[in-house]
C-alpha positions as CSV (number, residue, x, y, z in Angstrom):
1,X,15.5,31.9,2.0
2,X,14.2,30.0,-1.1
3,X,16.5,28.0,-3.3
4,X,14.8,28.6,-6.5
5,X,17.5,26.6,-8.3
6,X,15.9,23.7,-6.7
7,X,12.0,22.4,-6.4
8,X,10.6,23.1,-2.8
9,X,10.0,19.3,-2.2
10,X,13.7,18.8,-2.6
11,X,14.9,21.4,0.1
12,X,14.5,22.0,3.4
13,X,14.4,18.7,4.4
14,X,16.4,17.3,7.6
15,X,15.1,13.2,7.1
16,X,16.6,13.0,10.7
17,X,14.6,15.4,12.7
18,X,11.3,14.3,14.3
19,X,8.0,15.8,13.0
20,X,6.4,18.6,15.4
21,X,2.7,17.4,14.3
22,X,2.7,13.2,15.1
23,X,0.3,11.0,14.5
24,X,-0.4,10.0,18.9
25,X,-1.6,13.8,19.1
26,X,-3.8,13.8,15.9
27,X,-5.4,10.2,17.0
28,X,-5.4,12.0,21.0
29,X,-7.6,14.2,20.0
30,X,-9.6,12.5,17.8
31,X,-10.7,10.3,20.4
32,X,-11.3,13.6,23.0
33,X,-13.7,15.0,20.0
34,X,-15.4,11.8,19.1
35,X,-15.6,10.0,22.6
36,X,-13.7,7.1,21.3
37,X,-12.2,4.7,24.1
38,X,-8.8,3.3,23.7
39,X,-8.6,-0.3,22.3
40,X,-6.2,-2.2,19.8
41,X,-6.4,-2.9,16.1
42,X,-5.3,-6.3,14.9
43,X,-1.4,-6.8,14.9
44,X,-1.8,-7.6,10.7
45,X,-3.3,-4.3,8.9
46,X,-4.6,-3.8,5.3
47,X,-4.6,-0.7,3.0
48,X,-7.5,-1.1,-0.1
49,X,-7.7,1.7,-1.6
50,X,-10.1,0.3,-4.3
51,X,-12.0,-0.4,-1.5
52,X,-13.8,-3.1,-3.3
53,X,-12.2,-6.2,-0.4
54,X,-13.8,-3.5,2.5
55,X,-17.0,-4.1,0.2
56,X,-17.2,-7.6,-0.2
57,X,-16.3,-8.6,3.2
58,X,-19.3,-5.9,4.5
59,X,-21.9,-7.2,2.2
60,X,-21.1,-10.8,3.0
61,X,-21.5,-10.1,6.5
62,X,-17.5,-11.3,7.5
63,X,-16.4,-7.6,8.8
64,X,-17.2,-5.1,11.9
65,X,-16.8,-1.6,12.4
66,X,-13.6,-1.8,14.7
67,X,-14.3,0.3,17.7
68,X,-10.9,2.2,18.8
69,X,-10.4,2.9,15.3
70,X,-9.9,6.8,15.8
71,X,-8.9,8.0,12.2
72,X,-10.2,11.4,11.3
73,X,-10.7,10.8,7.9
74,X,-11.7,6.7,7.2
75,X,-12.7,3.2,9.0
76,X,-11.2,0.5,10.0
77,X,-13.3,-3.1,9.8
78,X,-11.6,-6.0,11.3
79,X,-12.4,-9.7,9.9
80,X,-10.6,-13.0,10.5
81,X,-9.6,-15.6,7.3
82,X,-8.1,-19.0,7.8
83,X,-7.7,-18.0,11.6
84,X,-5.5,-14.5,11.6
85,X,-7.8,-11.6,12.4
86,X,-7.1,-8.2,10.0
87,X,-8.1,-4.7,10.3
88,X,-8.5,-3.3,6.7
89,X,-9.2,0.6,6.0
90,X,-10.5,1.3,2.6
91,X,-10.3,4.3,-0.2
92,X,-7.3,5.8,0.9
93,X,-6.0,6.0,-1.9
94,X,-3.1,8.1,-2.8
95,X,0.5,8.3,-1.7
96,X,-0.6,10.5,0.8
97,X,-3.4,9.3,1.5
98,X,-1.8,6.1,2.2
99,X,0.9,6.6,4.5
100,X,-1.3,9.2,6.4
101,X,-3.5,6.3,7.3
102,X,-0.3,3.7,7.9
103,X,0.9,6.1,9.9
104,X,-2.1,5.4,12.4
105,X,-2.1,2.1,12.2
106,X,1.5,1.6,13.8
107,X,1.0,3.8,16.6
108,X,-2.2,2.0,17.8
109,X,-0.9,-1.6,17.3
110,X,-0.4,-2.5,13.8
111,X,2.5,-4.7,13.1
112,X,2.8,-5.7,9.6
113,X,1.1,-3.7,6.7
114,X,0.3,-5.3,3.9
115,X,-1.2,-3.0,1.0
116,X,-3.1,-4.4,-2.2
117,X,-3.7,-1.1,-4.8
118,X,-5.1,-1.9,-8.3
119,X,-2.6,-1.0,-10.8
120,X,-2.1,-0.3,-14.7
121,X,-0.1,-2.6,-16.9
122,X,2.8,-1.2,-18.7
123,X,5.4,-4.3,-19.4
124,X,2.8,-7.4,-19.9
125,X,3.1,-10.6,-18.6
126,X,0.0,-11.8,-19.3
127,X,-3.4,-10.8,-19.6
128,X,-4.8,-8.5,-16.8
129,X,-5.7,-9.6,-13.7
130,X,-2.8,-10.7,-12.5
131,X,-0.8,-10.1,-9.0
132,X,2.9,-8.4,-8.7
133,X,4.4,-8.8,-5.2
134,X,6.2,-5.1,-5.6
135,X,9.9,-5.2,-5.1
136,X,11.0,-1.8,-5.9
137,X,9.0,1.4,-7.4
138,X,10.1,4.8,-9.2
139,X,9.8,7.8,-6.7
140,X,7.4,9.7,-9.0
141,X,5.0,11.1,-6.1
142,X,6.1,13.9,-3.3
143,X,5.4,11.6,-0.3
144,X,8.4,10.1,-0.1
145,X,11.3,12.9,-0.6
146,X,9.2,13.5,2.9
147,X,11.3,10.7,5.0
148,X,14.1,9.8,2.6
149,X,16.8,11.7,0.5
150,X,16.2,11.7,-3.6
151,X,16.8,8.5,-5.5
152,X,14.8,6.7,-8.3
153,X,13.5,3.9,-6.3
154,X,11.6,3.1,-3.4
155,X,12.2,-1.0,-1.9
156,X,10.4,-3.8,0.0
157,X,13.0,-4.5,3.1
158,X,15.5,-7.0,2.1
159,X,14.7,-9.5,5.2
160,X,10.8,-9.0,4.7
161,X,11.5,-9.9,0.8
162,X,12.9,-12.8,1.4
163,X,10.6,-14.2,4.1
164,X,7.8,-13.6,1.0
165,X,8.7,-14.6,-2.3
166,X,9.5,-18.2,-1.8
167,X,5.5,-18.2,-0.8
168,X,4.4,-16.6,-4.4
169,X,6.8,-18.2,-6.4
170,X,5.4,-21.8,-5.5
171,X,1.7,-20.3,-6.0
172,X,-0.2,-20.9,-9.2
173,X,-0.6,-19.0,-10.6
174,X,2.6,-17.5,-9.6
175,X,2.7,-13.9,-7.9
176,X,5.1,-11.9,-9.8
177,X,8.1,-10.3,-8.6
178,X,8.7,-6.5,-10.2
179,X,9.2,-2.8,-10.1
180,X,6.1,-0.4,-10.3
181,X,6.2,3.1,-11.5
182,X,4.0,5.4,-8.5
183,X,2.8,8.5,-9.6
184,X,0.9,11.3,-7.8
185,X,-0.8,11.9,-11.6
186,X,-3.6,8.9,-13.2
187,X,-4.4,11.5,-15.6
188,X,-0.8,12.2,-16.8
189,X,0.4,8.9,-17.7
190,X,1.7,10.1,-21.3
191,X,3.3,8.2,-23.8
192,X,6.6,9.4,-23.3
193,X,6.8,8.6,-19.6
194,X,4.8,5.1,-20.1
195,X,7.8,4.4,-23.1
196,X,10.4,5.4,-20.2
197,X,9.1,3.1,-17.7
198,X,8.9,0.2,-20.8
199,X,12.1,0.2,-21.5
200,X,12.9,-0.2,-17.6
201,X,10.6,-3.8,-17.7
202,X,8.2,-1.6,-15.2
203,X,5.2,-4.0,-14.9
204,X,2.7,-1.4,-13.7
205,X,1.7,2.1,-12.5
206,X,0.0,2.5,-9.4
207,X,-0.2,5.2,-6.9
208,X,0.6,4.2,-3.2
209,X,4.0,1.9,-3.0
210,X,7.2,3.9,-3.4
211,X,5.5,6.1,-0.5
212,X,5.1,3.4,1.7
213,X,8.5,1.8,0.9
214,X,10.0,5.1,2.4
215,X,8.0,6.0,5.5
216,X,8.4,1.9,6.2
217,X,12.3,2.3,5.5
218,X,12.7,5.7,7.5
219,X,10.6,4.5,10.8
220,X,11.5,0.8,10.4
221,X,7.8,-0.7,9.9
222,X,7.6,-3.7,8.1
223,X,5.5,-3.0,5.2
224,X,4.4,-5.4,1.9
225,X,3.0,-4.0,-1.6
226,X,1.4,-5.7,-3.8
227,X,-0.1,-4.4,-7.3
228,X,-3.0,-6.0,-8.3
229,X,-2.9,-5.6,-12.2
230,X,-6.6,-5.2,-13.6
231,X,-5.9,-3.1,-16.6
232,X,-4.4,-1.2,-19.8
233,X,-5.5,2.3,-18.5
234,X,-8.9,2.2,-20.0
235,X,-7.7,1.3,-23.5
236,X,-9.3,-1.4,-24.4
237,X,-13.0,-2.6,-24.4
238,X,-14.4,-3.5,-21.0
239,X,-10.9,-2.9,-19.0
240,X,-10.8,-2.8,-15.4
241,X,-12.5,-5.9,-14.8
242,X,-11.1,-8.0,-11.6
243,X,-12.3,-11.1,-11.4
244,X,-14.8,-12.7,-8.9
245,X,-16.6,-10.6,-6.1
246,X,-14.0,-7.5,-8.1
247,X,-11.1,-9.7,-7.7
248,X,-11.5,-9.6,-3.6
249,X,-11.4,-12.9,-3.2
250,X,-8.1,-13.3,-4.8
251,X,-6.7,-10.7,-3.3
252,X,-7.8,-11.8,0.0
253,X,-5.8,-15.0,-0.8
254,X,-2.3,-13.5,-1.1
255,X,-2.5,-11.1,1.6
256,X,-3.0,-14.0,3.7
257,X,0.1,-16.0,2.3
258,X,1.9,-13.1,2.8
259,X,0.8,-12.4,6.5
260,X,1.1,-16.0,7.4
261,X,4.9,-16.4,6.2
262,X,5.8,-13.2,7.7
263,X,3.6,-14.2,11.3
264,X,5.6,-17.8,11.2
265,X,8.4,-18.2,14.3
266,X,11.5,-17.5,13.1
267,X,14.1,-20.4,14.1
């Protein structure tokens, strides 16, 4: 029976009970249909969904088509930077989108995710581009009610946090620490919910993190989001620019700090 004093992705939901459709049989098949051999991704995975790093690292010749990559939907390209190799999927972008795609990636090998989304700035802290290591972000996308119960906020794990931040806050410049706001919506940012989010010291809207916050939580994946802040949401004269080679270069930079840190033995 429907509750219609409640919204649909609010009931019906046991967070405890395992999914009839998995990700193995989806990725089964898709090697059965496409003649795809079973192989391994790299152990450190990347989400773009700009897709301008997949870009840049194709047109400079540093990535290949990984092989055993058996996603319905996208492809992965491995490279290697200052000696750990990555496997990066591009354009997924989306809440759903996202964790569709990490998902994957865990079941065939991945180990640590680390996702780098462009993002809108709402509280400044400078002028855009700049790079927010994402600590927490508002729940505003239907993903995540998926694999956790309601609450505002999705959160980096504690432990994986603090294996991080010491990294970025010793960088210059230094990789912000802050809350996001993810929506499902780009076209419905309005004032009133941008003012909200303001008076919460939100740094940025993006689309992707408090999704992957709660599938990581709720399977116990280690996952890292960062916000790559390149703009005012098309408000000002030539917005969205992103720095050298579309900021990949940069970005290329942190995901590394972050995968080495988190790759170190711990003692």
């Amino acid at each position: 029976m429907t509750d219609h004093n409640h919204p649909p992705i609010l009931t019906h939901k046991d967070h405890l009970l395992p999914s009839v459709f998995t990700p193995e049989n989806l990725l089964r098949e898709a090697r059965r249909q496409k003649s795809i051999p079973e192989g391994s991704i790299p152990r450190v995975c990347i989400l773009d969904p700009d897709g301008d790093i997949v870009l840049n690292l194709i047109t400079s010749g540093q990535a290949q088509l990984n092989p055993y990559w058996a996603c319905y939907h996208t492809h992965m390209y491995n490279f290697t930077y200052e000696g750990i190799e990555f496997g990066i999927v591009g354009n997924a972008v989306g809440a759903s989108f996202a964790v569709l795609v990490a998902e994957e990636m865990f079941v065939c090998g991945c180990e640590l995710l680390i996702s780098m989304t462009s993002a809108g700035q709402i509280v400044s802290k400078g002028i855009p581009p700049c790079f927010v290591l994402i600590e927490k972000a508002v729940r505003d996308e239907g993903t995540s009610y998926h694999y956790l119960p309601p609450s505002q906020f999705s959160t980096i794990n504690s432990k994986l946090l603090e294996s991080v931040k010491g990294v970025f806050e010793k960088s210059q410049p230094p990789i912000i620490l802050g809350t996001t706001w993810t929506t499902d919506a780009p076209f419905r940012e309005t004032e009133a919910a941008i003012a909200n989010c303001r008076s919460q010291g939100i740094l940025g809207v993006e689309m992707e993190a408090s999704a992957l916050y709660a599938f990581a939580e709720a399977k116990g994946y280690p996952v890292i989001c960062f916000a790559h802040i390149t703009n005012q949401m098309g408000n000002i004269e030539n917005d969205f620019e992103k720095g050298e080679a579309q900021g990949s270069l940069d970005a290329i930079d942190v995901i590394y700090k972050a995968a080495e840190t988190c790759l170190l033995p711990i003692d």
